[in-house]
ZAMAR-390874 format. One record per residue: x, y, z of N, C-alpha, C in turn; residue in three letters. Coordinates in steps of 0.001 Angstrom, whole numbers, plus 500000, padded with zeros to 6 digits. Layout:
REM residues N
XYZXYZXYZALA ...
REM end
This chain:
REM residues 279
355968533433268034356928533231269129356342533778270437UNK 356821533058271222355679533506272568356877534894273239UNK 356371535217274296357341535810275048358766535804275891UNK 358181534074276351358779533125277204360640533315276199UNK 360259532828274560360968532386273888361802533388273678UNK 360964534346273584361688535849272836362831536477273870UNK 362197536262274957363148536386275863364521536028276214UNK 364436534402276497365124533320276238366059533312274910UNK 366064533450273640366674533812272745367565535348272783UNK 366608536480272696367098537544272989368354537525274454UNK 368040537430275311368957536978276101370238536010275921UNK 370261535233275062371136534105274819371779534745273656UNK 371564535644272315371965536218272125373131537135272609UNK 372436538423273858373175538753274435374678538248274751UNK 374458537610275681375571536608276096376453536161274993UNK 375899535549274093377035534670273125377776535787272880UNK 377448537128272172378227537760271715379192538583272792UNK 378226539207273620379191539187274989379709539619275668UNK 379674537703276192380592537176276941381691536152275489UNK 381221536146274371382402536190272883383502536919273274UNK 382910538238273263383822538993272892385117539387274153UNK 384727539564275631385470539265276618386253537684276143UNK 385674536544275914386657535556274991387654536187273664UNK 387306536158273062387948537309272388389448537613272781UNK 389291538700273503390493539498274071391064538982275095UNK 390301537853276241391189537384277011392090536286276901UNK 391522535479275842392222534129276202393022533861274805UNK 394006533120275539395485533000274786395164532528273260UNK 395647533129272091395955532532271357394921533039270356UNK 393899533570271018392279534282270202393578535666269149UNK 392641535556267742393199536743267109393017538203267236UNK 391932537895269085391861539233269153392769539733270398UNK 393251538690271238394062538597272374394647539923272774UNK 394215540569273794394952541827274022394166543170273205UNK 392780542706272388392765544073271891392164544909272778UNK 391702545095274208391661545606275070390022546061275701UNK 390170547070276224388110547463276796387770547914276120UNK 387735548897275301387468549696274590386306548312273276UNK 387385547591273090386721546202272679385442545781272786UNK 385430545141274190384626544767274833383755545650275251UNK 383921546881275358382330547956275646381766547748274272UNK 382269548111273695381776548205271797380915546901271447UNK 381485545842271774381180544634271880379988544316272804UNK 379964544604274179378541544810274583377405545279274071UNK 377831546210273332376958547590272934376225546898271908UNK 377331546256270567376562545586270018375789544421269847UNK 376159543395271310375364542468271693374061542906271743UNK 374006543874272632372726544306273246371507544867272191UNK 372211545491271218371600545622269993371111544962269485UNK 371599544371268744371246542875268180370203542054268752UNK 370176542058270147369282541249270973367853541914271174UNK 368101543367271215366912544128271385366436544022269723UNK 367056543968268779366621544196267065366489542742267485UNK 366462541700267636365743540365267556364586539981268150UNK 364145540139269165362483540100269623362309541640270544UNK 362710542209270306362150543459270572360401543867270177UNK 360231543370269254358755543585268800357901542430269047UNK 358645541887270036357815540578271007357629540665272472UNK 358496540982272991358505540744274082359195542622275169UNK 359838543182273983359873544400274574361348544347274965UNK 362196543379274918363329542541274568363787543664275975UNK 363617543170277596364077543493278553365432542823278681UNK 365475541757278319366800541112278294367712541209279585UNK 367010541123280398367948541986281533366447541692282964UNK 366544540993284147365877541161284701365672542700285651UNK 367123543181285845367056544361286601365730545387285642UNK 366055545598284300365146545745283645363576546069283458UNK 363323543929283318361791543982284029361551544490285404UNK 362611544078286285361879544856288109361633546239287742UNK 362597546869287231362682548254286529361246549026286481UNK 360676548252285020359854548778284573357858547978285386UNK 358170547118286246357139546601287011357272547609288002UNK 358254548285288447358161549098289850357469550267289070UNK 357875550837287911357121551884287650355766551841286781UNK 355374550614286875354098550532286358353832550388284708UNK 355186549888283936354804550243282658354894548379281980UNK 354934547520283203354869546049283062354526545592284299UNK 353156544327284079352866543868284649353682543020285739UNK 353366543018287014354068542173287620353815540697287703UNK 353037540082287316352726539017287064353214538342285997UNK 353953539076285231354801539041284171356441538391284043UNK 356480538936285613357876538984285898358911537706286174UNK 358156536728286997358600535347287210359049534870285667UNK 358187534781284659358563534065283410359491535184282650UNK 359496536458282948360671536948281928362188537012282613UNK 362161536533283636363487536190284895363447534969284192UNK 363079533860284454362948532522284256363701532439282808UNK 363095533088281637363748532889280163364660533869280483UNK 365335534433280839366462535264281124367720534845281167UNK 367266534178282477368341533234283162368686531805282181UNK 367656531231282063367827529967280892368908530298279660UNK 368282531580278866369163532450277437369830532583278120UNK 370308533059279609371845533482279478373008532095279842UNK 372594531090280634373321529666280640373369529040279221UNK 372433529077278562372158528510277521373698529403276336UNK 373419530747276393374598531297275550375755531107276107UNK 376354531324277254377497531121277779378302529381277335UNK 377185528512277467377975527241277249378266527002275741UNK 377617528196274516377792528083273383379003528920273313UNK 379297530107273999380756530276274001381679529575274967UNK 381636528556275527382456527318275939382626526738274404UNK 381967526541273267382460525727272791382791526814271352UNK 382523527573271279383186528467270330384467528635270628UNK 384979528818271908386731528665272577387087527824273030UNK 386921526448272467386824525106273076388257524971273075UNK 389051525089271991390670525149272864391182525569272810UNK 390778527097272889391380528298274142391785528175275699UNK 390817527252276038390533527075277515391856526582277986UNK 392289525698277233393902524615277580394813525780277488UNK 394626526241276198396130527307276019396347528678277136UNK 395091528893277647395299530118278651395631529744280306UNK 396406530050280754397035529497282126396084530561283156UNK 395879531559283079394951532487284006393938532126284288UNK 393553531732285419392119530907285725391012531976286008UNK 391684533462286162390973534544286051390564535072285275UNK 391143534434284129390595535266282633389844534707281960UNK 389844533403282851389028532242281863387832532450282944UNK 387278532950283818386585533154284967385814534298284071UNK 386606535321283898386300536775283240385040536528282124UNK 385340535532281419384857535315280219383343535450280666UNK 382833534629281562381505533903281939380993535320283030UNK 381897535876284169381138536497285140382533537454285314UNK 381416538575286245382508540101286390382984539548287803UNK 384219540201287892384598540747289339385520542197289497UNK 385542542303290509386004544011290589387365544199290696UNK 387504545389290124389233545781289564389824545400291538UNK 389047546482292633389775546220293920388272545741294660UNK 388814545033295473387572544370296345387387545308297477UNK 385938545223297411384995546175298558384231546520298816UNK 383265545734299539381932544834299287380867546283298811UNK 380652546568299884379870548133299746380570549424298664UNK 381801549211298164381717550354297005381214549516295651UNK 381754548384295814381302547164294510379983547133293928UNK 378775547241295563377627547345295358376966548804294615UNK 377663549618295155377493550945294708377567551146293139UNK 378593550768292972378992550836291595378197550115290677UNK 377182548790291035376872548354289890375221548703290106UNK 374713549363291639373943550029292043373733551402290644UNK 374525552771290287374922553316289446374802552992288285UNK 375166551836287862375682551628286463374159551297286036UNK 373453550459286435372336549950286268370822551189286394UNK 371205552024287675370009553241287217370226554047286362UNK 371472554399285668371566554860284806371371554269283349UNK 371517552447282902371033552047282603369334552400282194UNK 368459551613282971366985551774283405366905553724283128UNK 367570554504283665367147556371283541367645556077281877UNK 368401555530281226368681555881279747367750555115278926UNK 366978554019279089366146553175278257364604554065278230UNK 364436554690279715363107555744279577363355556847278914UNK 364442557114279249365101558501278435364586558229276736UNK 365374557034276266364915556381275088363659556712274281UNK 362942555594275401361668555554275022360669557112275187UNK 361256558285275551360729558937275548360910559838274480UNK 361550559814273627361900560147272543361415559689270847UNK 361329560445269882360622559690268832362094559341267999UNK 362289557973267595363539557867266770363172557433264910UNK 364004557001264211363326556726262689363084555096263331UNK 362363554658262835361710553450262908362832552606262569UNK 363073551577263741364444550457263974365719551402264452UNK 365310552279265175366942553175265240366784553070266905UNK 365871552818267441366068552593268726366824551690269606UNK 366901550549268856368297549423268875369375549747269350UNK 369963550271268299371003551321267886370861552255269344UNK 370306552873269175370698554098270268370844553254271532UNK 370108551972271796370285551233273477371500550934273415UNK 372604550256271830373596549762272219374782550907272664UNK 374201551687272130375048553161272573375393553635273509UNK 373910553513274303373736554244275776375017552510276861UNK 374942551273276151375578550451276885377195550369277166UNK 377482551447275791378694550943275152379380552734276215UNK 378409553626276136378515554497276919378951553961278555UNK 377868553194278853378053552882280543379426552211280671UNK 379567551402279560381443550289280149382188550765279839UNK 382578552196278941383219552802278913383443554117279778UNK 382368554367280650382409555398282129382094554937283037UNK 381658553873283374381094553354284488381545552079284856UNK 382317551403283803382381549765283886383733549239284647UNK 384756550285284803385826550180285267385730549580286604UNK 385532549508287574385063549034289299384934547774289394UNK 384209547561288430383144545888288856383205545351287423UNK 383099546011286245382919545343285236381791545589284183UNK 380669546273285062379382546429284683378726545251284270UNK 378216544493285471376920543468284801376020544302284415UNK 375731544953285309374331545835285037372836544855284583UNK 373355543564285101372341542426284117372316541579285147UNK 371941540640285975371390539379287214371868538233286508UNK 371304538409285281370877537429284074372558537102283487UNK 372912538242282853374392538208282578375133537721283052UNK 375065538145284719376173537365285436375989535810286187UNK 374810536397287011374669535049287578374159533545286479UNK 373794533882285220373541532353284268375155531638283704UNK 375474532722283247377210532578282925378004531863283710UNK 378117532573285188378470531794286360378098530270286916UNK 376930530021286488376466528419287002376901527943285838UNK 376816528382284311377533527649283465378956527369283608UNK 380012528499284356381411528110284810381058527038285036UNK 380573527038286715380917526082287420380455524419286892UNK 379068524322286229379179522865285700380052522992284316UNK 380353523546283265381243523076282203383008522704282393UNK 383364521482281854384440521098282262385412522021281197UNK 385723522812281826386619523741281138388018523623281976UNK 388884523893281101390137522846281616391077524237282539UNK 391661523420283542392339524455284310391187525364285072UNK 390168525562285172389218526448285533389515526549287534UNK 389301527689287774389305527874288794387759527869289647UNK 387476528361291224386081528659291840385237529076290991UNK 384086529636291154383327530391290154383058531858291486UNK 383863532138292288383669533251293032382509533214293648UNK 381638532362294082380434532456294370380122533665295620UNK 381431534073296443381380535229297282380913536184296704UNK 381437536404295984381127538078294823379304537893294209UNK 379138536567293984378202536472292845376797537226293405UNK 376512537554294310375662538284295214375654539264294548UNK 376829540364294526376553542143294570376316541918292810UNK 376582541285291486375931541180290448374811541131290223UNK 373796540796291167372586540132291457371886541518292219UNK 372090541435293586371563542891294081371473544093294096UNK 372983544137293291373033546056293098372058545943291597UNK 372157545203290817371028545550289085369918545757290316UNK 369373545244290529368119544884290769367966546013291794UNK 368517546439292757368331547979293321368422548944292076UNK 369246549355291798369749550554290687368627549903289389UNK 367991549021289094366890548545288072365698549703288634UNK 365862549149289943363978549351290308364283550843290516UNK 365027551279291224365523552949291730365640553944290530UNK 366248553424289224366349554393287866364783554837287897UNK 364141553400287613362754553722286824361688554420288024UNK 361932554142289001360895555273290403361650556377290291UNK 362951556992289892363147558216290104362858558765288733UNK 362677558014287968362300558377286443361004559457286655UNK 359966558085287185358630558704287471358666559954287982UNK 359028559629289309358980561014290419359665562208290057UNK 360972562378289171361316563703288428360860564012287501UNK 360778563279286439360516563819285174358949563175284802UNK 358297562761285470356485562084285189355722563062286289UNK 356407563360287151355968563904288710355052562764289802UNK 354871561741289070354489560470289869355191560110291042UNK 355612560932292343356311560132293318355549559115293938UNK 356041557771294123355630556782295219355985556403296254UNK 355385555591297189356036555242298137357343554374298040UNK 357711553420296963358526552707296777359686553883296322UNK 359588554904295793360674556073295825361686556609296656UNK 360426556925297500360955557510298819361933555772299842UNK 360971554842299766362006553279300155363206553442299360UNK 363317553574297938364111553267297247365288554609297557UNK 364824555135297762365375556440298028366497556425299505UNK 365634555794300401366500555805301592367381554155301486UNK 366914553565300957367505552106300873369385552865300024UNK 368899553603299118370238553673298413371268554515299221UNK 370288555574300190371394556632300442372114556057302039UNK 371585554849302559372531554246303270373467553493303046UNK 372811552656301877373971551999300990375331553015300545UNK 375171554118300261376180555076300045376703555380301000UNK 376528555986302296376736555946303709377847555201303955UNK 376890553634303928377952552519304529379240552536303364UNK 379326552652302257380425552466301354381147553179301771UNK 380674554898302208381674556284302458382573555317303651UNK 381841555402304435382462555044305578383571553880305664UNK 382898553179305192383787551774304676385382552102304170UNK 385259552949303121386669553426302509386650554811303910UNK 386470555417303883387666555770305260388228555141306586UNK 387076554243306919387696553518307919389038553065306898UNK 389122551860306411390087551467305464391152552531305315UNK 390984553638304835391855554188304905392941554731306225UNK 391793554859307278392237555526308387393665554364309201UNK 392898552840308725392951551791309445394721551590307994UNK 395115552102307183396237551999305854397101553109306682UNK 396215554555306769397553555256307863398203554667309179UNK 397224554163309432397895553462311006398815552628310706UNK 398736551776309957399635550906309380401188551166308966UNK 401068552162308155402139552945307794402695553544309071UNK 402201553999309700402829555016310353403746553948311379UNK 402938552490312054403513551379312835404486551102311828UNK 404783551078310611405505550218310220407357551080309796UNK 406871552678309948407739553715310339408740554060311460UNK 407538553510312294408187553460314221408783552375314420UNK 408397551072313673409418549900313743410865550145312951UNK 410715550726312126411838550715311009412648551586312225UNK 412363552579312512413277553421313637413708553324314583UNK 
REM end
């Protein structure tokens, strides 16, 4: 099996199970309807497993482009590498999503929420806000990338390393996933999403294409940023892309702070006009 494939599979994997299992619990009439997050982290956790125990001993089963940028910024994968393990990424993850289109083939009719049937394929955030949204999946994802080196830096019993990645995942959507959802994946969200939008799934709403951005840019910051701060604390390797990565994030945090107090400042004013009218 080449790499291309291992990828492409491993990835499509991913997805079926899921974005399954978000099917699963959201849509009407499923026998799991309502069984809640707790679900669906568990359910990630063991996607991700599974996918890494399936070509893991091929391809290194990144499954995840934030991932490969990840581990190309810190030198432990070629960058020339990178175009074709994005490329089978993205393919496995359209490719699985339209196989759970037809695993809930008529679910789709019975559920009236065009948001839940949205949910299934791609994240969006509990409250909208462009710069904390980014933040958050900024986070979710270096901690991601800081837990897979963490991993690998460790000796486990032979095949138990699987296992421990779906752990560290099932960890992140259960502390971290609340905000946005946790793609923590490019691949996850944005392949899922183009599968919304071409499968004729009934009642279906936009595919959010506004949002579909911060799924895409925050992995891929918080990808490349885990694995350079990896180096530079715990390898003592600082680089120049560190110190970039370094100031790239702490304005991004900046602008979010600011963002929610303006907002807020701009919610007291509001209130307070809407006090002086009442009087």
């Amino acid at each position: 099996m080449s790499e291309f494939l291992a990828e492409l599979i491993g990835t499509m994997i991913l997805v079926i199970l899921g974005d399954g299992v978000v099917g699963a619990v959201n849509l009407k009439k499923s026998k799991a309807e309502g069984a809640g997050w707790v679900v669906i982290a568990i359910g990630w956790g063991l996607a991700v497993a599974l996918g890494v125990y399936a070509v893991g001993n091929v391809s290194g089963a990144h499954i995840n482009p934030a991932v490969t940028l990840g581990f190309a910024a810190n030198g432990e994968f070629p960058w020339e590498k990178v175009p074709l393990y994005i490329s089978a990424q993205m393919i496995g993850a359209i490719i699985g999503a339209v196989i759970v289109f037809f695993q809930y083939l008529p679910h789709w009719k019975a559920t009236d929420d065009k948001d839940a049937k949205l949910a299934v394929f791609a994240t969006d955030p509990a409250i909208k806000s462009t710069p904390a949204n980014l933040v958050s999946e900024i986070i979710g994802t270096f901690i991601l990338v800081m837990g897979l080196l963490f991993i690998g830096a460790n000796e486990f019993t032979e095949g138990l390393n699987p296992a421990i990645v779906g752990l560290l995942i099932v960890a992140i959507g259960m502390s971290l996933g609340g905000p946005t959802g946790y793609a923590i994946n490019p691949a996850r969200d944005l392949g899922p999403r183009i599968a919304h939008a071409f499968l004729p799934i009934f009642g279906k709403r936009d595919s959010n294409w506004i949002y579909a951005w911060i799924p895409v840019v925050g992995p891929s910051i918080g990808g490349v940023y885990g694995a350079v701060f990896y180096n530079a604390i715990f390898v003592g390797e600082i680089s120049g892309l560190f110190w970039i990565m370094s100031i790239v994030v702490a304005v991004i945090l900046i602008v979010a702070l600011v963002n929610e107090l303006n907002q807020h400042t701009k919610m007291k004013s509001s209130n307070r006009s809407s006090k002086n009218e009442a009087m």
